[in-house]
C-alpha positions as CSV (number, residue, x, y, z in Angstrom):
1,X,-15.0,-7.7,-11.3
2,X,-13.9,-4.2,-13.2
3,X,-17.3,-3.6,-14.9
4,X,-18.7,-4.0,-11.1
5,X,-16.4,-1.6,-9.8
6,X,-17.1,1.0,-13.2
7,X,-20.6,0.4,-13.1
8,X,-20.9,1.4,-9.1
9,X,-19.8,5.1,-10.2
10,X,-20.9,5.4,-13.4
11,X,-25.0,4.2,-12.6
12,X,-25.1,7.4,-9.6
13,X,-22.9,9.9,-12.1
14,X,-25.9,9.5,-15.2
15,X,-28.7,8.8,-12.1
16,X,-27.6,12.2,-10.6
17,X,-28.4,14.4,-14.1
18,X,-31.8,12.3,-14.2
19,X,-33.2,13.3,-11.0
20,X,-32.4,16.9,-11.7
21,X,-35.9,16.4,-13.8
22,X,-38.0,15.1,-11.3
23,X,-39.2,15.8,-7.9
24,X,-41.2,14.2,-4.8
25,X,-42.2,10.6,-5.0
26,X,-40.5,9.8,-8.3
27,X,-37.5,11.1,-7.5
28,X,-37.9,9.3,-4.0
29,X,-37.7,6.4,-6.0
30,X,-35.5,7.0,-8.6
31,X,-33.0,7.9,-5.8
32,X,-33.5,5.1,-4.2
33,X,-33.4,2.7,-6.8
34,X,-30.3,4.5,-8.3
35,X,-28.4,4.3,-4.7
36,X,-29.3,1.0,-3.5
37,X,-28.2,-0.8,-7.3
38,X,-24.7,1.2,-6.8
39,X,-24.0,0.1,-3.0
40,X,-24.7,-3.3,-4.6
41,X,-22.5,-3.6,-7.5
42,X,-19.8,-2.2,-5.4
43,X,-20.4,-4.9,-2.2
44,X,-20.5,-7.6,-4.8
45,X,-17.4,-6.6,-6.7
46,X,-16.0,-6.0,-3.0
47,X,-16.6,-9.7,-2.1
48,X,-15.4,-10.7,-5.8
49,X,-12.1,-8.8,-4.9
50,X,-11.9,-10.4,-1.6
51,X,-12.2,-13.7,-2.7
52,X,-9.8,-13.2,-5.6
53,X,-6.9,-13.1,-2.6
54,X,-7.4,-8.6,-2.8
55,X,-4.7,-8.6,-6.4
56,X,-4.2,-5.3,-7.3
57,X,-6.0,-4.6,-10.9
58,X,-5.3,-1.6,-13.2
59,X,-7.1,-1.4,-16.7
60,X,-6.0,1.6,-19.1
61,X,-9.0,2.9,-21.1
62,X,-7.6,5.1,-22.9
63,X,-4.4,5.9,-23.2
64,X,-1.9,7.8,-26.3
65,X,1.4,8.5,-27.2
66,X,2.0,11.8,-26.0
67,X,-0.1,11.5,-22.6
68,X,0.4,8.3,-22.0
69,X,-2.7,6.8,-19.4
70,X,-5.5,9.2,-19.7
71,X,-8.0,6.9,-18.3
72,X,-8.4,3.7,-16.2
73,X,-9.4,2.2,-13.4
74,X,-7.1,1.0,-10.2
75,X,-8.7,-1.6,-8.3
76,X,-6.9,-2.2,-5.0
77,X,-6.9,-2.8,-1.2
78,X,-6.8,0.7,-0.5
79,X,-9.3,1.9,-3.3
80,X,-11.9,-1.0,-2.3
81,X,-11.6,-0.3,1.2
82,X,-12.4,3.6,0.7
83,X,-15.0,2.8,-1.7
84,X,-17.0,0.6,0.5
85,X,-17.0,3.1,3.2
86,X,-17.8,6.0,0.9
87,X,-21.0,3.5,-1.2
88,X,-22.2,2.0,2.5
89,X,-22.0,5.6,4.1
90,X,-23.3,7.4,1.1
91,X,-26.6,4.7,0.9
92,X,-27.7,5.3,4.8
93,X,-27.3,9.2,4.6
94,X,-29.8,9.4,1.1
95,X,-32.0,6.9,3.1
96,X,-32.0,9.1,6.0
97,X,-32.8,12.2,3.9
98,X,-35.5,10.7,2.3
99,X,-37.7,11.3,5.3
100,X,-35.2,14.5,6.4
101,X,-36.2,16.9,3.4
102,X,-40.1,16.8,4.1
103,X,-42.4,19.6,5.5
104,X,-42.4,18.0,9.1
105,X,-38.7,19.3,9.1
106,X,-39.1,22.4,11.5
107,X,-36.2,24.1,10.9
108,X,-35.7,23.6,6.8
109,X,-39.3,22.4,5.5
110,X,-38.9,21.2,2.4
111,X,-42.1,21.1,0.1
112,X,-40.5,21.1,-3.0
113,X,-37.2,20.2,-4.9
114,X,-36.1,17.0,-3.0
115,X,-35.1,16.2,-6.8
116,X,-32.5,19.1,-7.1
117,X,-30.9,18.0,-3.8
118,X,-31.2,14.4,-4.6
119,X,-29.5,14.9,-8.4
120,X,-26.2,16.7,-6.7
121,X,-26.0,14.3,-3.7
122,X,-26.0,11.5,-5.8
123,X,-23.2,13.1,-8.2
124,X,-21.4,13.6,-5.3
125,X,-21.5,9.9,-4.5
126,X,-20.9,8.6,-8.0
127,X,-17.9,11.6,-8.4
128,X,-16.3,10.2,-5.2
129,X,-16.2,6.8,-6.1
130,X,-15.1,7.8,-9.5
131,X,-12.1,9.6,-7.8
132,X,-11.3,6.6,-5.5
133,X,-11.4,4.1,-8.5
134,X,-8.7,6.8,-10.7
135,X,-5.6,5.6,-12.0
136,X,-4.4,8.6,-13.7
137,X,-3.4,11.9,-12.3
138,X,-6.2,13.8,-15.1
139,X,-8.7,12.0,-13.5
140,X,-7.7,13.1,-10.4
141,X,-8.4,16.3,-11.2
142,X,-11.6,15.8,-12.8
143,X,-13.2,14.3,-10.1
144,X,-12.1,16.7,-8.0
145,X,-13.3,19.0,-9.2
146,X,-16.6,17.3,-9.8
147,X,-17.0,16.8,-6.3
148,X,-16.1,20.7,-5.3
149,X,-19.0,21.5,-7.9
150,X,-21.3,19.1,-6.1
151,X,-20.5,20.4,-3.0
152,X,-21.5,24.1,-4.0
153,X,-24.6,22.6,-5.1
154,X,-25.2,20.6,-1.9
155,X,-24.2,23.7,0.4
156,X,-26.4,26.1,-1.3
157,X,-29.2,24.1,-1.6
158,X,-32.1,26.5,0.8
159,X,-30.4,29.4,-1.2
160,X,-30.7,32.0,1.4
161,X,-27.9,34.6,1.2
162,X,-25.5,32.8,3.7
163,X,-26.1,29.5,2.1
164,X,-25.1,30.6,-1.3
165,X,-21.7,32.6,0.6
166,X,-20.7,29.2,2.2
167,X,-20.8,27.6,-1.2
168,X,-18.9,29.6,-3.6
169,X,-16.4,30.2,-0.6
170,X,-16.4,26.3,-0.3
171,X,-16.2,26.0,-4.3
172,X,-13.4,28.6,-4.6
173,X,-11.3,27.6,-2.1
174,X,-11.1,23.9,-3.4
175,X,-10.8,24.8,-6.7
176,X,-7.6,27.3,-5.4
177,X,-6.2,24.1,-4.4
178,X,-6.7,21.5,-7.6
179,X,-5.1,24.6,-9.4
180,X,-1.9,24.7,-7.4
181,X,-2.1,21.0,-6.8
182,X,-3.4,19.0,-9.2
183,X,-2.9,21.2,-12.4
184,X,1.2,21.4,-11.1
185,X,1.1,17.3,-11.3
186,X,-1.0,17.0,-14.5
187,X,1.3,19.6,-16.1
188,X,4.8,17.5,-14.6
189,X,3.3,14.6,-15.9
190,X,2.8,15.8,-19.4
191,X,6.4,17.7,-20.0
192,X,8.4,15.1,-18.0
193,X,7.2,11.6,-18.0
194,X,4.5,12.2,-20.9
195,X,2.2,9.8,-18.8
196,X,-0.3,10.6,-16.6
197,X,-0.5,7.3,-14.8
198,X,0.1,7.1,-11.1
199,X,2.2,4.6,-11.9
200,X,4.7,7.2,-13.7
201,X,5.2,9.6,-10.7
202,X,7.9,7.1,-9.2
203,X,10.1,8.1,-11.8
204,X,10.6,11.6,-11.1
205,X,13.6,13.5,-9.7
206,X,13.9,14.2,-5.7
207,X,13.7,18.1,-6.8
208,X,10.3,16.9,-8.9
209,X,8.6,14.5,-6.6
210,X,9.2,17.4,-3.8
211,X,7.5,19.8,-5.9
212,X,4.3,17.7,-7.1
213,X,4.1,16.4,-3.1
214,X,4.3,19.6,-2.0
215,X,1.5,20.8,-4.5
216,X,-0.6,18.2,-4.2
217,X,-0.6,18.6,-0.6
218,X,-1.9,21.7,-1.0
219,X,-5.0,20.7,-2.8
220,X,-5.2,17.8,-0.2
221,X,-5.5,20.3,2.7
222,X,-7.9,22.5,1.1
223,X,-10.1,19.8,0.9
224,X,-9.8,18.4,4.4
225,X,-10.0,22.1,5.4
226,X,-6.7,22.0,7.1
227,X,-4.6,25.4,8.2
228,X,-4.8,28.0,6.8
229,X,-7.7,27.0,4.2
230,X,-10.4,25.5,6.9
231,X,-12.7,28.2,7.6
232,X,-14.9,27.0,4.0
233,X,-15.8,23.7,6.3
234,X,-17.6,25.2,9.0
235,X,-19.6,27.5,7.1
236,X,-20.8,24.6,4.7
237,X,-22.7,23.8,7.8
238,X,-25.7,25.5,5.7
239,X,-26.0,22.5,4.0
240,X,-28.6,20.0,4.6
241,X,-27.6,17.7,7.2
242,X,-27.8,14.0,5.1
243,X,-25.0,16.5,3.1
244,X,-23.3,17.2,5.9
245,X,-22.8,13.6,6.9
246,X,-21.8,12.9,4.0
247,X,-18.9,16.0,3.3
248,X,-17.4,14.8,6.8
249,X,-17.9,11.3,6.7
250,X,-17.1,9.7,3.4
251,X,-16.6,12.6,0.7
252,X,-15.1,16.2,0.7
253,X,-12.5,16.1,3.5
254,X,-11.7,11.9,3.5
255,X,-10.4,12.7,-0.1
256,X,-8.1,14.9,0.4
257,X,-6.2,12.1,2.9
258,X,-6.8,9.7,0.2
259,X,-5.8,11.7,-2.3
260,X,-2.4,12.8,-0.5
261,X,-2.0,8.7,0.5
262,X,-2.3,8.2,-3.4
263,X,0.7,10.0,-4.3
264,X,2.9,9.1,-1.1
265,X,1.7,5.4,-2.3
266,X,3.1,5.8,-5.3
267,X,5.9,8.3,-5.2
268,X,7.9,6.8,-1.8
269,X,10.1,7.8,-0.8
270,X,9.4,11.4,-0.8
271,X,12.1,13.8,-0.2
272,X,12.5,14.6,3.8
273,X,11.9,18.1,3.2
274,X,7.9,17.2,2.0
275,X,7.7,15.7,6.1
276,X,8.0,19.6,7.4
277,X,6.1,21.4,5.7
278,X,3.4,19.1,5.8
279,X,4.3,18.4,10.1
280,X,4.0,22.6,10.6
281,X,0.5,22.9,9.2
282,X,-1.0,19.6,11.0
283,X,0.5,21.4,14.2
284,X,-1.2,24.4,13.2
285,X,-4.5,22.8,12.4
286,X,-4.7,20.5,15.9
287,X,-4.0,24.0,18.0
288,X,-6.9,25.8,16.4
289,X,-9.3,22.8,16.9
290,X,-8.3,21.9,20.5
291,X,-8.7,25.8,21.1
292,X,-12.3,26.3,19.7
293,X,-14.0,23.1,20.5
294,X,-15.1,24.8,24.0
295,X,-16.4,27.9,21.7
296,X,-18.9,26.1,19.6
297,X,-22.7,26.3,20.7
298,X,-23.9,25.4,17.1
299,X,-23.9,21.4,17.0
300,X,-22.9,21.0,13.7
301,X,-20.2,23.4,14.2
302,X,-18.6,21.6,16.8
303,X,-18.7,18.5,14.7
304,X,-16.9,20.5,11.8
305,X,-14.3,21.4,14.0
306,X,-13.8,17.8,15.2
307,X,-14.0,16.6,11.4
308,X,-11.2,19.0,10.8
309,X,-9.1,18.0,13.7
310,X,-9.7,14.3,12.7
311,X,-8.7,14.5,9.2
312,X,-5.6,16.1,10.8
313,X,-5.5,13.0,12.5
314,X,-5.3,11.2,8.8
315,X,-2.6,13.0,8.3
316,X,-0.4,12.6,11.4
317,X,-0.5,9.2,9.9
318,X,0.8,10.3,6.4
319,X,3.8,12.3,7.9
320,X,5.1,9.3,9.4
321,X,4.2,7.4,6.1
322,X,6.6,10.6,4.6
323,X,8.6,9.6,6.9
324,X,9.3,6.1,5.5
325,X,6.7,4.1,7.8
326,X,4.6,1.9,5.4
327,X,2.1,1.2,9.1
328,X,1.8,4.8,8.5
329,X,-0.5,5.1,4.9
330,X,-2.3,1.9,6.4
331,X,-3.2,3.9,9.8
332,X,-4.6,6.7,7.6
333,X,-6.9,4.5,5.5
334,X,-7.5,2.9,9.0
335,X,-8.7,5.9,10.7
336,X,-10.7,7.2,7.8
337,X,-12.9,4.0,7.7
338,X,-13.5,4.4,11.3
339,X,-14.2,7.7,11.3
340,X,-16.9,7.8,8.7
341,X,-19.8,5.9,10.4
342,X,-19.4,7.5,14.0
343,X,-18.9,10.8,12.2
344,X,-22.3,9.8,9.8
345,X,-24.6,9.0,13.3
346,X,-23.2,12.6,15.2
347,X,-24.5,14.6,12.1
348,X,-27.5,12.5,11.6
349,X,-28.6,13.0,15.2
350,X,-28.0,16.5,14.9
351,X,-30.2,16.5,11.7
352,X,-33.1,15.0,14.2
353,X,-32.1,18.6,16.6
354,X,-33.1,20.4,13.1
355,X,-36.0,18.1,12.1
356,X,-37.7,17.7,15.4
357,X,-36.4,20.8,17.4
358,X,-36.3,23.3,14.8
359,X,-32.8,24.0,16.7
360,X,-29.1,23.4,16.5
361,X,-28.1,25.5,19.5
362,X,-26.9,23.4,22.1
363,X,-27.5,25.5,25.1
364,X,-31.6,25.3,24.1
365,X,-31.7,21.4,24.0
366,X,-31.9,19.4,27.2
367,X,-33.7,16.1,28.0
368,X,-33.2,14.1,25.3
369,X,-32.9,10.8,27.7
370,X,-36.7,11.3,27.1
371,X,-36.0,10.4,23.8
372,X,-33.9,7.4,24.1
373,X,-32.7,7.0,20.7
374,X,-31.6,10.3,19.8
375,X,-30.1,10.9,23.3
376,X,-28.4,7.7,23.2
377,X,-27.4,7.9,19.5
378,X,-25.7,11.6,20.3
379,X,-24.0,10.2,23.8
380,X,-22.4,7.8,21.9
381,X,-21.8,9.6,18.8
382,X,-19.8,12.4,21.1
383,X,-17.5,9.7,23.6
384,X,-16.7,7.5,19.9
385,X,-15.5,10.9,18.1
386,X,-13.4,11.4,21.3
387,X,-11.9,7.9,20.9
388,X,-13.5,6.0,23.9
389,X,-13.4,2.6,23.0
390,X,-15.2,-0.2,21.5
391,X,-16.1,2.4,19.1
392,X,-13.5,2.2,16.2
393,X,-12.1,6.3,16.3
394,X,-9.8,4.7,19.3
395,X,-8.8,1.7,17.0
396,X,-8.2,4.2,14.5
397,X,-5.5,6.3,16.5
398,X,-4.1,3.5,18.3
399,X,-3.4,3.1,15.2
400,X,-1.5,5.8,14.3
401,X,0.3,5.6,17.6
402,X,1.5,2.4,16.8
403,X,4.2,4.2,14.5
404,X,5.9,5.3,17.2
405,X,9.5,4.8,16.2
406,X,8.9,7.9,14.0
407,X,9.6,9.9,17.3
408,X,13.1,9.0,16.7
409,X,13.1,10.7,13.2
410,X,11.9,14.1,14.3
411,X,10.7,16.5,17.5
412,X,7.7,17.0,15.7
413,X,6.4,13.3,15.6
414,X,6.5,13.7,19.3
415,X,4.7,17.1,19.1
416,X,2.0,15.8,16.6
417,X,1.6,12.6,18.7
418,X,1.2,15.0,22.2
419,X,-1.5,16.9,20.2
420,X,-3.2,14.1,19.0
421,X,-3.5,13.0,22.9
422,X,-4.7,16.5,24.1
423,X,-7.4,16.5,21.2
424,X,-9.2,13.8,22.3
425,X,-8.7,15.0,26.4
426,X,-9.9,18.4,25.1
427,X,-13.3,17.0,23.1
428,X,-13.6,14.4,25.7
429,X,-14.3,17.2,28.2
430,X,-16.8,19.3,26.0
431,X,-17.9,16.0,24.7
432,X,-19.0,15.1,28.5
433,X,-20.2,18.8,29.5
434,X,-22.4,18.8,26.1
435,X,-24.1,15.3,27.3
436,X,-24.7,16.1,30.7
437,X,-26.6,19.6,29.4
438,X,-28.7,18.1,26.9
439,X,-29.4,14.2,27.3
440,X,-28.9,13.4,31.1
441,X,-30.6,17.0,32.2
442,X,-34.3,18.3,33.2
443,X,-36.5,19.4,30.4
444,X,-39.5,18.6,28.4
445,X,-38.0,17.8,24.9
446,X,-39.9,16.0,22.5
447,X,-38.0,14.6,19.6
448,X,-40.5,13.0,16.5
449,X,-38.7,11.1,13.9
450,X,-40.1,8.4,11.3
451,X,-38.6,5.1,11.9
452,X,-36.4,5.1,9.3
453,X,-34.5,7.7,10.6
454,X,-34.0,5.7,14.2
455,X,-33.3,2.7,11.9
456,X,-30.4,4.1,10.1
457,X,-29.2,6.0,13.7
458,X,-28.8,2.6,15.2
459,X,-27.0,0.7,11.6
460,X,-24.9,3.5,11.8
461,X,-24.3,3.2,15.6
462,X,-23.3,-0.5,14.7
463,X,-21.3,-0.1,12.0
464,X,-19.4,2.4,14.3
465,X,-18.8,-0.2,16.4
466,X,-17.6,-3.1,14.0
467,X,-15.9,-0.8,11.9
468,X,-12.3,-1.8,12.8
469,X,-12.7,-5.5,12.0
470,X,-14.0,-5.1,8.3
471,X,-11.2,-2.7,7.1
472,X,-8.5,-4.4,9.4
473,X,-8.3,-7.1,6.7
474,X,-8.2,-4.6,3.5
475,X,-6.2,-2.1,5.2
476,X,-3.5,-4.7,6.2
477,X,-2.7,-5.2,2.6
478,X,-2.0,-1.5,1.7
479,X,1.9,-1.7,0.4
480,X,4.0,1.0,-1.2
């Protein structure tokens, strides 16, 4: 089941520095081949894990006497149930963008180097997993950083002035992050426990574990683009969409939330003061969201700002987890599932706005019930990111609501939990205004796509749907 699990990461990490030498068909292929054998190993060790009764599995690699666990693998419920969003996810955007990066895109034709774009997306994928899959704090980092590096190569990809802006400012602001965060824990880990298993964090000090949690939330927010480090997010909006999808649905920002519900995971309890810090900034980051959803005439932008308030979301959860509440790190992993495929089909259908329009501007697009699957796909994509049920987003924050009794720990549960409320009400209303301008409206759009671009829309439009009942049964098992 481990080589399954190793191989999943490892085939996309040496796939992604092969495609980097080819280009158009072949590397159509090669992509395709590489991605599809990956989302395979990982559903069959998936099922294999599953079947096994979900046991938790951690293999050291390598390991010594003065670092203790330098490398391993950690296969659990919460690992396998990120992974198989992140693999599943990852497989329908780079199917999508095999038809996305063509010349019949209107706004970004693409004639040449699909390979470049296919080499870093495919890193990306294989440097997530590889993060997800970590048992020791240096691999942590590692990945992390891997992933900020795919990222900038992602975000920069058309290499126009503002595209190359957006990714070093992306790049640099995540790596300001792993240096307070991640390097902080590495370098605690080496000097104090000389081990740099998660498994050795438990064992440190109140006055330690408040330090590395504090730290390592700082890298955590930096990559969810939380207050005050979000502004990188929306301007990555320069990447290609299939990227885009992919940074909000199952990479960049999910990651920081599970990297953050590592270390609560194996830290608890964390020292009370960790739970107000961490409760100021989510306050912080809800306001601005809830205060610039109306602002937002760019598509994608208004979906970045949603991502960020989502992730925020994520870690509402986590403060009550702080907090003691074990239903609190299983609500986060909840809500991330959820989020990723509804969050996948809203970027994907505005990639069609791009590909078909030549246009992201929401105030220029109307009539897309003329185009039933791209109006349909965006309706829905809009009322499940709002949390309108049966899509899973409202599974997802019932979820978190259901931890509840944390009101009784602090004023600021309650304030996080009114936020969350007035979030939704708030994108729920520009959600509505947006869909009644553009799909249900007079107007003479017409919207082209190949039909493997309306195939993966609707997969992901189901997947958004039955999202909730094939983590409920991983997520359930997430313990301390």
């Amino acid at each position: 089941m481990e080589e399954l699990f190793l191989l999943s990461f490892l085939i996309p990490l040496i796939g992604g520095l092969l495609l980097f030498t080819l280009d158009g068909k072949r590397a159509d292929y090669f992509m395709l081949i590489t991605v599809i054998l990956a989302t395979i190993l990982n559903l069959v060790g998936a099922y294999e894990f599953y079947s096994a009764g979900m046991p938790s599995i951690h293999k050291v690699f390598v390991s010594s006497a003065s670092f203790g666990e330098v490398y391993g693998l950690l296969i659990d419920p919460m690992s396998v149930c990120v992974g198989l969003v992140v693999i599943t996810a990852g497989l329908l955007f780079m199917l999508y963008a095999k038809d996305y990066m063509s010349p019949d895109n209107k706004e970004h034709p693409v004639y040449e180097g699909k390979g470049r774009f296919y080499a870093w997306m495919v890193l990306f994928i294989g440097a997530t997993l590889a993060f997800i899959y970590s048992s020791s704090v240096l691999q942590l980092l590692i990945f992390f950083e891997l992933m900020s590096l795919a990222c900038w190569g992602v975000v920069s990809y058309y290499r126009t002035n503002k595209a190359k802006r957006a990714a070093y400012k992306a790049l640099i602001v995540t790596n300001f992050g792993a240096m307070i965060g991640l390097y902080t824990a590495v370098g605690i880990g080496l000097t104090r426990l000389h081990d740099l298993s998660l498994f050795a964090y438990s064992g440190l000090d109140d006055h330690l574990k408040l330090i590395v949690f504090i730290t390592v939330m700082i890298a955590a927010f930096t990559k969810s683009a939380q207050f005050p480090l979000y502004s990188w997010l929306p301007d990555a909006m320069e990447a290609p969409t299939p990227a885009s999808a992919f940074l909000h649905g199952a990479a960049m920002v999910e990651m920081g939330v599970f990297l953050l519900a590592r270390f609560i995971q194996f830290m608890h309890p964390i020292p009370r003061e960790g739970f107000y810090v961490m409760a100021a900034l989510i306050i912080a980051t809800q306001i601005i969201c809830i205060l610039m959803y109306p602002l937002q005439r760019d598509a994608k932008r208004l979906l970045a700002y949603s991502t960020i308030a989502e992730s925020g979301l994520m870690y509402v959860a986590l403060a009550t987890a702080v907090l003691g509440l074990q239903g609190g790190l299983q609500a986060s992993i909840f809500q991330l599932f959820n989020h990723a495929y509804i969050k996948g089909l809203a970027f994907l259908t505005a990639g069609t706005f791009s590909y078909a329009l030549g246009t992201l501007d929401m105030n220029k697009i109307r009539g897309l019930i003329k185009a039933p699957t791209v109006g349909y796909s965006w309706t829905f994509a809009l009322l499940g990111l709002a949390g309108v049920p049966p899509f899973g987003v409202f599974f997802g924050k019932l979820g978190i609501l259901s931890n509840a009794q944390a009101m009784s720990e602090s004023a600021l549960v309650i304030a996080m939990f009114i936020l969350l409320l007035i979030d939704s009400a708030v994108f729920l209303m520009v959600s509505l205004k947006r869909i009644h301008g553009m799909v249900f409206s007079e107007g003479d759009v017409k919207v082209e796509i190949t039909p493997l671009m309306k195939a993966v829309m609707i997969i992901l439009l189901v997947l958004a749907i039955i999202a909730p009942y094939i983590a409920y049964p991983l997520v359930i098992k997430v313990r301390w």
